[in-house]
N, C-alpha and C positions, 0 to 999 in steps of 0.2 A: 381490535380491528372491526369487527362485528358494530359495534356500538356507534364507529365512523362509518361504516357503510349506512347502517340504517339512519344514521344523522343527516347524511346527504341524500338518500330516499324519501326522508321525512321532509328533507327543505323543500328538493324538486317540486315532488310533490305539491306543496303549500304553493310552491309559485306558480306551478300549472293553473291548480285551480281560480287562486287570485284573477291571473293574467286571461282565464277564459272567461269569466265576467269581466273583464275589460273590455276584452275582445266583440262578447255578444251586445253589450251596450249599443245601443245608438242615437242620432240626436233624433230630434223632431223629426226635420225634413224626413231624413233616413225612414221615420218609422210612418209618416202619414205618405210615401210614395208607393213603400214596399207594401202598404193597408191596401194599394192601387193598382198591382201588380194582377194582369188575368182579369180586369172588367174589358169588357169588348169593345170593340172602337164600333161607333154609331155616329153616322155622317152630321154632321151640327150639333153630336152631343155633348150636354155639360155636366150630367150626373152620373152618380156611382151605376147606373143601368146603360152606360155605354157614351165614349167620351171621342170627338176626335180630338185630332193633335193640340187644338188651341183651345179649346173646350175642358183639355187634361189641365193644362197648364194654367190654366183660369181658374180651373177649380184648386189645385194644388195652393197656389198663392191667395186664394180665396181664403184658405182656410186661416191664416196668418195675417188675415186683414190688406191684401193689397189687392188692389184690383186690377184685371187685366181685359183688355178690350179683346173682343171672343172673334180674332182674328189672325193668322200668324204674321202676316204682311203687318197688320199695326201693332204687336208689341215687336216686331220687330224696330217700331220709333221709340218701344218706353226706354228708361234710365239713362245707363250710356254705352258705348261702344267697348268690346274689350277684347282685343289680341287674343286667340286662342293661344299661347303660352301664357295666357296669364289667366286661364282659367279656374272660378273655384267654384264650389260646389254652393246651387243653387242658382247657376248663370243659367238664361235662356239660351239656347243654341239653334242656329237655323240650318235650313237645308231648301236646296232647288230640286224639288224633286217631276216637276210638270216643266221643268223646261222656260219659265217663264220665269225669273226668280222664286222671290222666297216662296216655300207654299209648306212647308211644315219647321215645326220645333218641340222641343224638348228641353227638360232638365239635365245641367251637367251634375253628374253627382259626384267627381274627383274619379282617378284614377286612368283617367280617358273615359270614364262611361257615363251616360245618360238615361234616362228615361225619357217616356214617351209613348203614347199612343198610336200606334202603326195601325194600317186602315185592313191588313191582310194578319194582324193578330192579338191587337187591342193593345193591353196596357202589357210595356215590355220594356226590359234593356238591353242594352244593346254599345260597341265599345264606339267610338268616332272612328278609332284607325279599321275598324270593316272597311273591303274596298267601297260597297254601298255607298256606304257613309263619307267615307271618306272624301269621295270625288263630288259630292252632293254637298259636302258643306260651304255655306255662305259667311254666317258670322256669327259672333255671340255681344249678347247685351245684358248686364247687370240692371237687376233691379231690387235687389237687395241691399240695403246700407249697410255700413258696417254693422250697427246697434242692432236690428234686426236681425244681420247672418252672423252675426255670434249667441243671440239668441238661439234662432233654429239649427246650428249646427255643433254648438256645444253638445257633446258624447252624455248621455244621463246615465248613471248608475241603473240598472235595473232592483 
């Protein structure tokens, strides 16, 4: 009996640990947003010394080779339109936050949550369904192709 207890001790075990480097893994995206997470938002900024909202997201796809015009209103025209149930990680996401339409965005990174650069706390996430957010959202647009967002969000072993 002893020998079956510690057999099954020994597997758990084995699979805990397995399964926590599954776990901790992450893809690209995942790792170059979270690199991004707590730089300060700075009004027209595009660099790691403080980013706003479209300046984040310029640099974020920057890094990946796509470019985005340092505006939230014009990439609100890139790629194409996409249902929010049909969101996946790495959509752009808009929000009306001045009343006037669009005037920020962010990255959806699954789950309901996004990233983004907020002007009252810099680089942060934050979920859609917050009422905030919620009531503020306008739309999302892909700009990711398929071959690209299987690139950046393929899980890497650490």
């Amino acid at each position: 009996m002893k020998k079956v207890v510690a057999l099954v001790f020994s597997l758990v075990l084995f699979l805990s640990v397995g399964a926590g480097s599954v776990f901790a893994a992450e893809s690209k995206l995942d790792e170059t947003v979270d690199g991004l997470i707590g730089t300060p938002y700075k009004y027209a900024g595009t660099t790691t010394k403080g980013f706003d909202c479209s300046g984040f997201t310029s640099y974020v796809f920057e890094q990946f080779g796509i470019h985005l015009p340092h505006s939230s209103k014009s990439q609100n025209q890139e790629g194409y339109w996409v249902d929010k149930k049909d969101l996946r990680k790495g959509d752009l996401v808009f929000f009306n936050t001045d009343g006037k339409g669009v005037s920020h965005v962010g990255v959806y990174l699954g789950d309901g949550e996004f990233v983004h650069s907020a002007s009252n706390e810099g680089v942060v996430k934050n979920k859609l369904s917050e009422s905030y957010y919620a009531k503020r959202y306008v739309s999302a647009r892909r700009v990711l192709w398929d071959d690209i967002y299987n690139q950046l969000t393929a899980v890497q072993s650490k």
